[in-house]
Jmol script that loads the backbone (N, CA, C; Angstrom):
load data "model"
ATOM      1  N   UNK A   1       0.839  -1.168   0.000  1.00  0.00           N
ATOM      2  CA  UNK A   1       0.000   0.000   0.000  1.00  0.00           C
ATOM      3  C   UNK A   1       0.889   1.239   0.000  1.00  0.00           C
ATOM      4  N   UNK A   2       0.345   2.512  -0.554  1.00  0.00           N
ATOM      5  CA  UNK A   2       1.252   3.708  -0.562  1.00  0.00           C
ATOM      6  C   UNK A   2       0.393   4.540   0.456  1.00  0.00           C
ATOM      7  N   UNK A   3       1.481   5.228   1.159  1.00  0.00           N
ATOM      8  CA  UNK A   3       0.999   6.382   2.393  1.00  0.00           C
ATOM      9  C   UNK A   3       2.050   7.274   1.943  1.00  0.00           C
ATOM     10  N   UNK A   4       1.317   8.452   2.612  1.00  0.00           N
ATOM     11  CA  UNK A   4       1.880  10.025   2.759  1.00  0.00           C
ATOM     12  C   UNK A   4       2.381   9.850   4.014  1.00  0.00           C
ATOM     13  N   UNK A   5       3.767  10.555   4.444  1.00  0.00           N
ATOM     14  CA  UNK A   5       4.091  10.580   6.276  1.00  0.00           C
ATOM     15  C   UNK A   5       3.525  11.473   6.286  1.00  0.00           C
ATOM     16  N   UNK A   6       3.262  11.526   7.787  1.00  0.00           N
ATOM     17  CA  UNK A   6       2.760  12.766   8.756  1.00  0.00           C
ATOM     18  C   UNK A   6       3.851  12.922   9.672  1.00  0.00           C
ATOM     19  N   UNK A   7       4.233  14.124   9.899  1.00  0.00           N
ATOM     20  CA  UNK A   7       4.859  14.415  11.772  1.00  0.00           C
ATOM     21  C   UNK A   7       4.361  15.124  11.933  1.00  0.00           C
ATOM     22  N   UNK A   8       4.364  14.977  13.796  1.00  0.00           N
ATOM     23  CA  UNK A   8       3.883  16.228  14.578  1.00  0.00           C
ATOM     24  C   UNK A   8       4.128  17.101  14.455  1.00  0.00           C
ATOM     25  N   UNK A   9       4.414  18.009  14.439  1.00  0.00           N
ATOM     26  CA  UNK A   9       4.475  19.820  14.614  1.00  0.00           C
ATOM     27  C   UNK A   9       5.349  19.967  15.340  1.00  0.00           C
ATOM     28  N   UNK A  10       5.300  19.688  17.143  1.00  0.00           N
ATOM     29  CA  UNK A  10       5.640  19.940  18.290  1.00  0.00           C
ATOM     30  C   UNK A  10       5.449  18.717  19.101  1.00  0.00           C
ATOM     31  N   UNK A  11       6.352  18.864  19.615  1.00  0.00           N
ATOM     32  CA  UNK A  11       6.119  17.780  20.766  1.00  0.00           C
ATOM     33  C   UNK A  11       5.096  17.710  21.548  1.00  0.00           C
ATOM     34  N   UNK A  12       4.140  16.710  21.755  1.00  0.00           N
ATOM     35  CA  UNK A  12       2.466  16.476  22.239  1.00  0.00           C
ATOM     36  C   UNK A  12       1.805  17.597  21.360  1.00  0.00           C
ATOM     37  N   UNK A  13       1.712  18.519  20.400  1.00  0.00           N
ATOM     38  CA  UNK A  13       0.579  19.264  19.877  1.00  0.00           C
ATOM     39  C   UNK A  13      -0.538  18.481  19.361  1.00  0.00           C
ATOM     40  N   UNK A  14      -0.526  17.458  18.940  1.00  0.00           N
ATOM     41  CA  UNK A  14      -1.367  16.486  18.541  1.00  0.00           C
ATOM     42  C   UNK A  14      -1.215  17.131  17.375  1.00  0.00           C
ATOM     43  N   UNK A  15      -0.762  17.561  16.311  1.00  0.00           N
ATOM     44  CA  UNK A  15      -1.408  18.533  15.114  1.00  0.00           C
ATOM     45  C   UNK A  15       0.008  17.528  14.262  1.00  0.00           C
ATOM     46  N   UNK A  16      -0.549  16.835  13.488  1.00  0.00           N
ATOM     47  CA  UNK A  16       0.028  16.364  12.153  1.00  0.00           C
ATOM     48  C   UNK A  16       0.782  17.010  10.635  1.00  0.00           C
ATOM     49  N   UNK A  17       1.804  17.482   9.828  1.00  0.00           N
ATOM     50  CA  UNK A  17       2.009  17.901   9.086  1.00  0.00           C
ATOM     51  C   UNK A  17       2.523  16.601   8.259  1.00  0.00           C
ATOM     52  N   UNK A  18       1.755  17.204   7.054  1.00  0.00           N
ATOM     53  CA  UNK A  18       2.340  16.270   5.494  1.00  0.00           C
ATOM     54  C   UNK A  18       4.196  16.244   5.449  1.00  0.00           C
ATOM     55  N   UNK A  19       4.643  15.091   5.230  1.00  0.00           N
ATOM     56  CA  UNK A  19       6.440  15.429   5.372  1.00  0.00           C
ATOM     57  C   UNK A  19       6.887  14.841   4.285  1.00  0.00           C
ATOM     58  N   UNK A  20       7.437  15.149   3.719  1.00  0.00           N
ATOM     59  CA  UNK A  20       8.198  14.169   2.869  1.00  0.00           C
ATOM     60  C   UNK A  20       7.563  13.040   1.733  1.00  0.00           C
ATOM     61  N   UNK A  21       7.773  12.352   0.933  1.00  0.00           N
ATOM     62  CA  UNK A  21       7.039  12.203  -0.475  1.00  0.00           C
ATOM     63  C   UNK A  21       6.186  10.540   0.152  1.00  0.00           C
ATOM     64  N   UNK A  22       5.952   9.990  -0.648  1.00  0.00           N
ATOM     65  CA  UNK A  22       5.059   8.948  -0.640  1.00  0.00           C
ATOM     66  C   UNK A  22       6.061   7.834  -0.490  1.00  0.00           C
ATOM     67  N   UNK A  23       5.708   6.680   0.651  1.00  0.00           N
ATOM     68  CA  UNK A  23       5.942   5.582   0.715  1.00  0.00           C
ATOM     69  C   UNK A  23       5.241   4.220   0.698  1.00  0.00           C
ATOM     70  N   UNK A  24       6.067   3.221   0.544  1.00  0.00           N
ATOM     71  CA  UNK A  24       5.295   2.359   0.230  1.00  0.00           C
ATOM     72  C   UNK A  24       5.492   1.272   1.244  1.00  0.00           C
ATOM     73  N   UNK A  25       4.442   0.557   2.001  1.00  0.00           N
ATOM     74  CA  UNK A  25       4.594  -0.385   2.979  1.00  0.00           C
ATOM     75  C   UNK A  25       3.653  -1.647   2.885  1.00  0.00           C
ATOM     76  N   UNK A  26       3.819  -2.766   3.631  1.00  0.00           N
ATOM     77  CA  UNK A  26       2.638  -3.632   3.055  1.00  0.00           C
ATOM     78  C   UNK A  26       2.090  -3.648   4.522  1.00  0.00           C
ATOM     79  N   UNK A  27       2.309  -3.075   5.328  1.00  0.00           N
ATOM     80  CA  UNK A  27       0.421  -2.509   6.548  1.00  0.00           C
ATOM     81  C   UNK A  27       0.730  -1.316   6.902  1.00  0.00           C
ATOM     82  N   UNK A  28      -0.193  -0.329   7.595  1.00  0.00           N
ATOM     83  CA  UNK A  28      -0.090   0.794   8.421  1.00  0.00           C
ATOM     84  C   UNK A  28       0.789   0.741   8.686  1.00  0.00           C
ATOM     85  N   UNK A  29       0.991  -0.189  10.164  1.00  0.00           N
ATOM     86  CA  UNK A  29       2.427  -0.069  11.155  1.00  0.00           C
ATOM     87  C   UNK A  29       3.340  -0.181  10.353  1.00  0.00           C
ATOM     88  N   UNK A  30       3.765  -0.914   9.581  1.00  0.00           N
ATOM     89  CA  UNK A  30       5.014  -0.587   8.829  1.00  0.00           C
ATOM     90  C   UNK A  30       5.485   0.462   8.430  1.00  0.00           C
ATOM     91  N   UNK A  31       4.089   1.216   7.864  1.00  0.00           N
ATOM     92  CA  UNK A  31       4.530   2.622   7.307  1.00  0.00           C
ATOM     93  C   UNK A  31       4.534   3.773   8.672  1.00  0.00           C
ATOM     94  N   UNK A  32       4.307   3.644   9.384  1.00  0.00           N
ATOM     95  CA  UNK A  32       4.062   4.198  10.657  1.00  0.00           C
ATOM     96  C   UNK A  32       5.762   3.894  11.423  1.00  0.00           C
ATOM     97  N   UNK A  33       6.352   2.901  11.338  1.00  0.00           N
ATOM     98  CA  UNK A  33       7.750   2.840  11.803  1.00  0.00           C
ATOM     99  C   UNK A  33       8.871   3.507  10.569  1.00  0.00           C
ATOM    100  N   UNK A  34       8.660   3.214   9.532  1.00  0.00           N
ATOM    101  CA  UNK A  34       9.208   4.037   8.427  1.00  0.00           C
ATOM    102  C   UNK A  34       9.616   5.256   8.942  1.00  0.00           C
ATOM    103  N   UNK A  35       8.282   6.327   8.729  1.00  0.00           N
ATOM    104  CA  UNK A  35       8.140   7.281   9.409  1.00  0.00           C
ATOM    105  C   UNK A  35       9.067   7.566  10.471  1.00  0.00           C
ATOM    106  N   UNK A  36       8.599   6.962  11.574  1.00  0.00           N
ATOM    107  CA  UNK A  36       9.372   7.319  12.877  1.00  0.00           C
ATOM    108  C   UNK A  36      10.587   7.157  12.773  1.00  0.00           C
ATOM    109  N   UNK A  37      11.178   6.504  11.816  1.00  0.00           N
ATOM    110  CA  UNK A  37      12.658   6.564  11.756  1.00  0.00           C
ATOM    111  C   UNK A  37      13.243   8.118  11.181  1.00  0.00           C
ATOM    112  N   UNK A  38      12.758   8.440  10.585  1.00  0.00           N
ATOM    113  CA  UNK A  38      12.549   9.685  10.289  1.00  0.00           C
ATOM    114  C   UNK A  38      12.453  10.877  10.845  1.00  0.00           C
ATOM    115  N   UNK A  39      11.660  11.295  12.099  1.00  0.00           N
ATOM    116  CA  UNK A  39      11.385  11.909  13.067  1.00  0.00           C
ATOM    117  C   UNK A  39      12.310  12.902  13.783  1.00  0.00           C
ATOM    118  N   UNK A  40      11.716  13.746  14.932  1.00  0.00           N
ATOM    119  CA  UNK A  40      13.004  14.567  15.815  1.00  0.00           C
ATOM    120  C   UNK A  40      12.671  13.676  17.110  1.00  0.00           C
ATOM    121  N   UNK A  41      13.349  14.093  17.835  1.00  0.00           N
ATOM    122  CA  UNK A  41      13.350  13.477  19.122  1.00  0.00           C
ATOM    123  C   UNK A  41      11.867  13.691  19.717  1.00  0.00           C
ATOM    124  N   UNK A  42      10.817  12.952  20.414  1.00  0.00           N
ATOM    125  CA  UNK A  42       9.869  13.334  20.837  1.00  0.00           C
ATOM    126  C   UNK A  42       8.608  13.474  19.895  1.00  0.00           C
ATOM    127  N   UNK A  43       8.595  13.770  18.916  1.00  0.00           N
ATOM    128  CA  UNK A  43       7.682  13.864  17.607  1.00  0.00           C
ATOM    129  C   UNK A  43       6.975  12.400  17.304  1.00  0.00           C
ATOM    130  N   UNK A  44       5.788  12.364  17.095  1.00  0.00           N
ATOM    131  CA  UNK A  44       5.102  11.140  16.496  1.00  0.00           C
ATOM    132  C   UNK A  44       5.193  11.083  15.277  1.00  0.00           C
ATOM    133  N   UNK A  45       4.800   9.927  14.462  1.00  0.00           N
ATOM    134  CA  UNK A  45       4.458   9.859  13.747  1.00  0.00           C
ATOM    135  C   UNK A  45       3.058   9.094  12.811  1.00  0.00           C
ATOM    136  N   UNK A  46       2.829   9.304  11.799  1.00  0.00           N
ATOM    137  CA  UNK A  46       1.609   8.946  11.455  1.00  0.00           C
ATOM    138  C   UNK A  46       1.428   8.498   9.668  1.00  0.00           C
ATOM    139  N   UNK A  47       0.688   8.447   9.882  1.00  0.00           N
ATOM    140  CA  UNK A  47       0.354   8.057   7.908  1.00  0.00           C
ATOM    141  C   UNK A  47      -0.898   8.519   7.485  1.00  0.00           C
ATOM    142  N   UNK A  48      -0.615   9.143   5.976  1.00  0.00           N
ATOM    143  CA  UNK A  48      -2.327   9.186   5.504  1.00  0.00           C
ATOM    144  C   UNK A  48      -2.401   8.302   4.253  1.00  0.00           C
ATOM    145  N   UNK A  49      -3.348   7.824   4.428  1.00  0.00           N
ATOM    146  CA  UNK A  49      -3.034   6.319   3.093  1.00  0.00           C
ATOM    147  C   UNK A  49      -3.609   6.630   1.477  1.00  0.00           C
ATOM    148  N   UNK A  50      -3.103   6.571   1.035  1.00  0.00           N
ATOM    149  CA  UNK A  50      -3.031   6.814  -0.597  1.00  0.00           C
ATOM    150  C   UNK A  50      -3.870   6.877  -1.585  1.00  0.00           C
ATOM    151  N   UNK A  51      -4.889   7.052  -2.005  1.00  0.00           N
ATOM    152  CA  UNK A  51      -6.107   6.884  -2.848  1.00  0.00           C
ATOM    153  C   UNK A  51      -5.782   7.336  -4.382  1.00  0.00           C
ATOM    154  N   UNK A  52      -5.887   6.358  -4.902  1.00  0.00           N
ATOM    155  CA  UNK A  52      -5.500   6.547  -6.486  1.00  0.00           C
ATOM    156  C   UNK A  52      -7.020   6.554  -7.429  1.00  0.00           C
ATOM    157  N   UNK A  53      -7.911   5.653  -7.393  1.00  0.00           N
ATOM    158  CA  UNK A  53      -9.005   5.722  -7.382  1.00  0.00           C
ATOM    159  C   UNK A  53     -10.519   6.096  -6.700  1.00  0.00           C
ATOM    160  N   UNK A  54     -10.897   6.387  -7.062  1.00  0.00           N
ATOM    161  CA  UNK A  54     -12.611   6.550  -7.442  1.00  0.00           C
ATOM    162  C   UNK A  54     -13.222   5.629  -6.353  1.00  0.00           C
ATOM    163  N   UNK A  55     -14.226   5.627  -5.760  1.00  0.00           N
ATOM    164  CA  UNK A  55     -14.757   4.575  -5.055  1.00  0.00           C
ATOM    165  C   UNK A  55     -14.461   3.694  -3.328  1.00  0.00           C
ATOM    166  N   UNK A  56     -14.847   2.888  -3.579  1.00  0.00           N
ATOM    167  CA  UNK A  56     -14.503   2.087  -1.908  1.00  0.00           C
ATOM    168  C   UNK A  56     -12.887   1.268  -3.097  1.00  0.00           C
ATOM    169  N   UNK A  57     -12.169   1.187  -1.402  1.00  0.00           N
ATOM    170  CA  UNK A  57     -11.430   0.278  -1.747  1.00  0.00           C
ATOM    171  C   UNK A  57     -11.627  -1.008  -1.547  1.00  0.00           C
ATOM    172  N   UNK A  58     -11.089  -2.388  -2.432  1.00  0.00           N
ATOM    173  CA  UNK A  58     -10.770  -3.696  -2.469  1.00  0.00           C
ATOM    174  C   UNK A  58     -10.446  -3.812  -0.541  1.00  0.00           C
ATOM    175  N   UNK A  59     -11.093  -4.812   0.119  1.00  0.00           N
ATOM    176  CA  UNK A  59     -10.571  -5.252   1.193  1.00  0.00           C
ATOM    177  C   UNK A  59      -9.063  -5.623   1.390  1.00  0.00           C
ATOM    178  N   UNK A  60      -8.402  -5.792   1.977  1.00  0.00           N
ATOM    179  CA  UNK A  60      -6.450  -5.901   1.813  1.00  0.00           C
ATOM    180  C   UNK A  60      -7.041  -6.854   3.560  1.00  0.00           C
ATOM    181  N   UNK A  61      -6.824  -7.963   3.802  1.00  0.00           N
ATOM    182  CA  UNK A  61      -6.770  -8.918   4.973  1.00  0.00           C
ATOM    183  C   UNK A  61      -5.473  -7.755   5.666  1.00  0.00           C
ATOM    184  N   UNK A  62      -5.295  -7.917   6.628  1.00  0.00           N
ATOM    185  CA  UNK A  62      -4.285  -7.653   7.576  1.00  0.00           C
ATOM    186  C   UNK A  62      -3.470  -8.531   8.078  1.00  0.00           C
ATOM    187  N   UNK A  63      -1.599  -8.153   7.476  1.00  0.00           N
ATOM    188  CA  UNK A  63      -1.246  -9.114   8.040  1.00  0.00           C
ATOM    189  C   UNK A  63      -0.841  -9.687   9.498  1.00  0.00           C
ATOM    190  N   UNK A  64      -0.593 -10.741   9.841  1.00  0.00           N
ATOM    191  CA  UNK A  64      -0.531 -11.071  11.239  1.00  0.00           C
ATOM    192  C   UNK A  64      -0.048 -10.113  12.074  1.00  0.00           C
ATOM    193  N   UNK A  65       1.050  -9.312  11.677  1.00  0.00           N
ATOM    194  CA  UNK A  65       1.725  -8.483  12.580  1.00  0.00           C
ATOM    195  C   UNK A  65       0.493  -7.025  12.794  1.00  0.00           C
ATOM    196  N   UNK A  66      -0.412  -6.913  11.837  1.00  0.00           N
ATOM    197  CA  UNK A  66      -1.022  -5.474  11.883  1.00  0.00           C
ATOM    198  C   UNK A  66      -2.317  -5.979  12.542  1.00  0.00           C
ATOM    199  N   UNK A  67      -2.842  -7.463  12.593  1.00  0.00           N
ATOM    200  CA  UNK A  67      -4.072  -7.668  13.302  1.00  0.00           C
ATOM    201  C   UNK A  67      -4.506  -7.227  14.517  1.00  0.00           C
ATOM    202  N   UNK A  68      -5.147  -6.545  14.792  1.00  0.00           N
ATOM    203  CA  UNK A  68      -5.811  -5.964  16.213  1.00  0.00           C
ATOM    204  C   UNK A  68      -5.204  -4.477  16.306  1.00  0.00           C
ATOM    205  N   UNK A  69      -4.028  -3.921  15.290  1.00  0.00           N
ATOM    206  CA  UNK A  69      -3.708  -2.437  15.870  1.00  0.00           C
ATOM    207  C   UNK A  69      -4.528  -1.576  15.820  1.00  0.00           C
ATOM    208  N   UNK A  70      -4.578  -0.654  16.614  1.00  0.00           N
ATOM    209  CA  UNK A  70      -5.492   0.489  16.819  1.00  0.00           C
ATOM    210  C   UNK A  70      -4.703   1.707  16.596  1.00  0.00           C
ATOM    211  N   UNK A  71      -5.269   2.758  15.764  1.00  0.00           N
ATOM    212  CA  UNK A  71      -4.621   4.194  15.868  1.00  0.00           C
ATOM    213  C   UNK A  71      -5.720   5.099  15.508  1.00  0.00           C
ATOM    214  N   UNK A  72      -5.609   5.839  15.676  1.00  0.00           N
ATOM    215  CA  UNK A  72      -6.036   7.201  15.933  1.00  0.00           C
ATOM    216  C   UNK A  72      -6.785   7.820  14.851  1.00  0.00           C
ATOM    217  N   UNK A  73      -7.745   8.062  14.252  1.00  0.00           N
ATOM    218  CA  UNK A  73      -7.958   8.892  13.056  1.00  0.00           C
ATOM    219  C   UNK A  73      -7.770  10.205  12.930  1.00  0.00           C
ATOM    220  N   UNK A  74      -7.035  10.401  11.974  1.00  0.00           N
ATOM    221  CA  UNK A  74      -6.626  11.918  12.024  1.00  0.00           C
ATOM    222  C   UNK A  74      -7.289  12.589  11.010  1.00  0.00           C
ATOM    223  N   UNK A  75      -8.031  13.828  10.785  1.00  0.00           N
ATOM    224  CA  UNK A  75      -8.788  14.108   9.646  1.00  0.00           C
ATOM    225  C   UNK A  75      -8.188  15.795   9.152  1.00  0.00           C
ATOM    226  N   UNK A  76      -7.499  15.952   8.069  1.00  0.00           N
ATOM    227  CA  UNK A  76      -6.618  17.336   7.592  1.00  0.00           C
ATOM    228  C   UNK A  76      -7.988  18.391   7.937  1.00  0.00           C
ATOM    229  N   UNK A  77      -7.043  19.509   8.455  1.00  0.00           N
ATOM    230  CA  UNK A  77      -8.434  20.293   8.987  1.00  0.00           C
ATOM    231  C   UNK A  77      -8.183  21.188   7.381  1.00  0.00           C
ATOM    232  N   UNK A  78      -9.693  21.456   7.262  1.00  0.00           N
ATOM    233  CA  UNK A  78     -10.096  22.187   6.204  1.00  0.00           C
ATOM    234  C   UNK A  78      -9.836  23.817   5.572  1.00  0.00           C
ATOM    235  N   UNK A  79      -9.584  24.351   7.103  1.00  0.00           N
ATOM    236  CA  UNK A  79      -8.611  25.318   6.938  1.00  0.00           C
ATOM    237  C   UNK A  79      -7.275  25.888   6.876  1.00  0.00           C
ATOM    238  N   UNK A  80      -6.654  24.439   6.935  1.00  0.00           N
ATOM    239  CA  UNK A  80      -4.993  24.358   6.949  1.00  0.00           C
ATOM    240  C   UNK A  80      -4.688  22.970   6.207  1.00  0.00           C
ATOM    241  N   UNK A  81      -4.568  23.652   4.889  1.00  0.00           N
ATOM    242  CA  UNK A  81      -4.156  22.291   3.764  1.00  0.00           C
ATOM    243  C   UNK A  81      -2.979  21.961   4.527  1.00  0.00           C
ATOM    244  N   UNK A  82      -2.998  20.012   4.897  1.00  0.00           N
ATOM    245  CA  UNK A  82      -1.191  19.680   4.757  1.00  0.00           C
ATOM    246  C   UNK A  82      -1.254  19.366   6.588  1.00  0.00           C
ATOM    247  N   UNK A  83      -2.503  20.068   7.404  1.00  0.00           N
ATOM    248  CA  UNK A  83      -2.497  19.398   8.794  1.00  0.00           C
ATOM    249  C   UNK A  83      -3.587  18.463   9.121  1.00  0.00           C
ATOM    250  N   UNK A  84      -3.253  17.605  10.075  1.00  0.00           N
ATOM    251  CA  UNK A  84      -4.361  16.585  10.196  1.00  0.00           C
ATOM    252  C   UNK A  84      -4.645  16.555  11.521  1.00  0.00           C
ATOM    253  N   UNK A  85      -5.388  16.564  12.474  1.00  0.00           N
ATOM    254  CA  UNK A  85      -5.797  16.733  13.901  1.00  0.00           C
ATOM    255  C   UNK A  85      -6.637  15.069  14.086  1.00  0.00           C
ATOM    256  N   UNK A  86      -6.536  15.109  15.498  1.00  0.00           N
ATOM    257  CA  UNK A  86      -7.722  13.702  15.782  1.00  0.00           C
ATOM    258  C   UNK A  86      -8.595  14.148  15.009  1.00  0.00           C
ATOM    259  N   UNK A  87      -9.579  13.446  14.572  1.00  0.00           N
ATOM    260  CA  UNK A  87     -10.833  13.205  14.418  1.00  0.00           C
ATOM    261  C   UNK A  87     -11.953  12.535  15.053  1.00  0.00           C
ATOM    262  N   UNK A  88     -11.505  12.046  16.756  1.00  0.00           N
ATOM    263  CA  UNK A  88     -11.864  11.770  17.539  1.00  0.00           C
ATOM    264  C   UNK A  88     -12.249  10.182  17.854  1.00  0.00           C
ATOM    265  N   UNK A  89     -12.321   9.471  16.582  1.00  0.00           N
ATOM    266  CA  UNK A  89     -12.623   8.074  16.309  1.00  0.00           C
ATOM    267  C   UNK A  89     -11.255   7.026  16.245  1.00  0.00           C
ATOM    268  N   UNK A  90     -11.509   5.860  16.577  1.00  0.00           N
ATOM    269  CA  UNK A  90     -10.300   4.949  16.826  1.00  0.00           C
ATOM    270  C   UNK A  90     -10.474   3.975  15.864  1.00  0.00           C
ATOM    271  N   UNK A  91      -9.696   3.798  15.037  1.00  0.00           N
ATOM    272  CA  UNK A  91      -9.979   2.824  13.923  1.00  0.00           C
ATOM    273  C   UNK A  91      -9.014   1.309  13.953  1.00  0.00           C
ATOM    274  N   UNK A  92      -9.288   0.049  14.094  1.00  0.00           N
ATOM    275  CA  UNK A  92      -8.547  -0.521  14.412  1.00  0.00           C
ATOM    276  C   UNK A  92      -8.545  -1.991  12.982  1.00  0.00           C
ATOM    277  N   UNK A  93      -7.647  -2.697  12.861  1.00  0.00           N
ATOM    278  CA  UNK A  93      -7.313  -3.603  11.695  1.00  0.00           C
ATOM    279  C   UNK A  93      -8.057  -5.063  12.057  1.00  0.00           C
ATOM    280  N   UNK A  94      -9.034  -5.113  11.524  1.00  0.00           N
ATOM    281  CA  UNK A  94      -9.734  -6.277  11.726  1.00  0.00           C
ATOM    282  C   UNK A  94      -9.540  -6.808  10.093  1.00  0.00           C
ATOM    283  N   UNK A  95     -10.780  -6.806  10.011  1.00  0.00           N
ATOM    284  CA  UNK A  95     -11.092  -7.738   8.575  1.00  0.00           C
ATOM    285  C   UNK A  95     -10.569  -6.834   7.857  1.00  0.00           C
ATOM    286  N   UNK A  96      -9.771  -5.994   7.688  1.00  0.00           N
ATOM    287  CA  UNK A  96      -8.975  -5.221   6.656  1.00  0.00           C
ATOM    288  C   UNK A  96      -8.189  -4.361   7.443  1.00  0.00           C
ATOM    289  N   UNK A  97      -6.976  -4.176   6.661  1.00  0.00           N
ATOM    290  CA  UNK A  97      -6.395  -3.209   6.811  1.00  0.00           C
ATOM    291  C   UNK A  97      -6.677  -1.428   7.411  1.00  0.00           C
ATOM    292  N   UNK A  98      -6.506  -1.073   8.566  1.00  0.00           N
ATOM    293  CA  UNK A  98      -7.235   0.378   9.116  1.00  0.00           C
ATOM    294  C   UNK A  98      -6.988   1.390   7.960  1.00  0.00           C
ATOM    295  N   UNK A  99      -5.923   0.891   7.295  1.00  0.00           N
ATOM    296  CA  UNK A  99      -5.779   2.328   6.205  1.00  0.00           C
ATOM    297  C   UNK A  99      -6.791   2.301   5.219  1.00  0.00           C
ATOM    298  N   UNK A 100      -7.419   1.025   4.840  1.00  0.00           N
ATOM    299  CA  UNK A 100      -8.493   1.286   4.023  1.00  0.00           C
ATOM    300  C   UNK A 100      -9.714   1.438   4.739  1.00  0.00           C
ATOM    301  N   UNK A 101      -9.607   1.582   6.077  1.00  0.00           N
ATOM    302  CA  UNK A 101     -11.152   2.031   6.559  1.00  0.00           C
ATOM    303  C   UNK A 101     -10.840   3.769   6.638  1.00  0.00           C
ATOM    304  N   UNK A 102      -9.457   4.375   6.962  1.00  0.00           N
ATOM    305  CA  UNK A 102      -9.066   5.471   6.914  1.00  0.00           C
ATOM    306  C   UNK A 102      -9.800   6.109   5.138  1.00  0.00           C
ATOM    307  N   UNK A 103      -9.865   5.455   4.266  1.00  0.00           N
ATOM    308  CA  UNK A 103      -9.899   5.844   2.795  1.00  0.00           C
ATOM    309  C   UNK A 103     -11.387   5.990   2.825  1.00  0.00           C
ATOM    310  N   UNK A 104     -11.987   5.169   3.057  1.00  0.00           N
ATOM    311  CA  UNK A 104     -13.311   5.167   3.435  1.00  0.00           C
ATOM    312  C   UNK A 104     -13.706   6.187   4.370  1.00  0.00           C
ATOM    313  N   UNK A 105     -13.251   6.654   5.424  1.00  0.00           N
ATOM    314  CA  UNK A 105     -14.117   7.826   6.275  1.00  0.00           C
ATOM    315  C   UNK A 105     -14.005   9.614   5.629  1.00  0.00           C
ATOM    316  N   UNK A 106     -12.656   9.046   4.497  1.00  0.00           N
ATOM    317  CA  UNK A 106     -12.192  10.305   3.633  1.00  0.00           C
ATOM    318  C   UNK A 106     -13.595  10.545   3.023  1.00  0.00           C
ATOM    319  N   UNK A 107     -14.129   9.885   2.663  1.00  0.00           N
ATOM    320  CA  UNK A 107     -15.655  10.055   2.101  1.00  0.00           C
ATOM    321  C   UNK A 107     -16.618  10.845   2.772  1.00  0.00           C
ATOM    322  N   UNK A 108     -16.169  10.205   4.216  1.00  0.00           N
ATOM    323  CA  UNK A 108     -17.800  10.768   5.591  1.00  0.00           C
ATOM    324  C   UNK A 108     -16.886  11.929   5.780  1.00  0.00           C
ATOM    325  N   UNK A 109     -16.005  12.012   5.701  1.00  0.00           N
ATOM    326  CA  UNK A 109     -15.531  14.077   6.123  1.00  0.00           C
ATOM    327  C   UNK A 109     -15.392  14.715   5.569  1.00  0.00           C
ATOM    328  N   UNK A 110     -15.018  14.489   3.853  1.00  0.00           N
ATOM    329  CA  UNK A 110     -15.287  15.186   3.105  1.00  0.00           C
ATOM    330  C   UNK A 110     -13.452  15.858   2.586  1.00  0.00           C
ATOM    331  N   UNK A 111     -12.516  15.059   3.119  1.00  0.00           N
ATOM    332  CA  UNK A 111     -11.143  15.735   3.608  1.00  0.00           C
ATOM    333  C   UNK A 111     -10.076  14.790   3.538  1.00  0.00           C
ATOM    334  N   UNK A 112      -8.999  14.620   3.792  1.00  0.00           N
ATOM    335  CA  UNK A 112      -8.300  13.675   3.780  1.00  0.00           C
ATOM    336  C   UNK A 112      -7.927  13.295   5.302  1.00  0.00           C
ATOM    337  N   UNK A 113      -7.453  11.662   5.026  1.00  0.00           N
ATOM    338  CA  UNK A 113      -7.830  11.293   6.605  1.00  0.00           C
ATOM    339  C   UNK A 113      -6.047  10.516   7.015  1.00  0.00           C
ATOM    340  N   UNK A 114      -6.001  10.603   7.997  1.00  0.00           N
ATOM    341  CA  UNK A 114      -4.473  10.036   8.849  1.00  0.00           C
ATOM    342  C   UNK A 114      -4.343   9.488   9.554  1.00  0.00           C
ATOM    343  N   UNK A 115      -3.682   8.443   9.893  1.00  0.00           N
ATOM    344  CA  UNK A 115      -3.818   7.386  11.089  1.00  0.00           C
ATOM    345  C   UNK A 115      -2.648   7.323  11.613  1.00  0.00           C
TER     346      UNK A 115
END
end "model"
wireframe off; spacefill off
backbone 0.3
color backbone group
């Protein structure tokens, strides 16, 4: 799957910025440690997952290592292209991959979404 990184801003701001170009990982967490290798000291990191097409995405199973993770939904606020804040909902990897339920809520907000 391809994701956008996110980093924090500030240390605990909760506030997400777009970083650096597109990667490619085969679950969230993978692309989510990518990331963090990346990072400043103290800074999180995050992912917003990739949408090339039109529509719902194809289900993607989760592999063993990504089954049961939980993260955070982050949704780009509408008045600041490029940041992503909670979105208050916890999205976790069951019968698919969380980044394609992330692609899917891009729909219900109207915005792009980050986990």
């Amino acid at each position: 799957m391809k994701f956008y990184p996110l980093v924090e801003t500030a240390v605990g701001s909760g506030r997400f910025a777009l970083s650096g170009s597109q990667i490619v990982a085969l679950s969230t967490s993978e692309a989510i440690k990518t990331v963090a290798g990346t990072t400043g000291a103290g800074l999180r990191a995050a992912v917003s997952p990739y949408r090339s097409l039109g529509g719902m995405p194809d289900p993607v199973s989760p592999q063993a290592s990504e089954l049961g993770s939980v993260y955070d939904l982050l949704i780009e606020k509408p008045d600041e292209p490029g940041i992503f804040v909670s979105g208050g909902q916890i999205l976790s990897s069951q019968f698919s991959d969380a980044a394609l339920l992330a692609i899917s809520m891009q729909l219900f907000y109207g915005s792009r979404a980050g986990l």
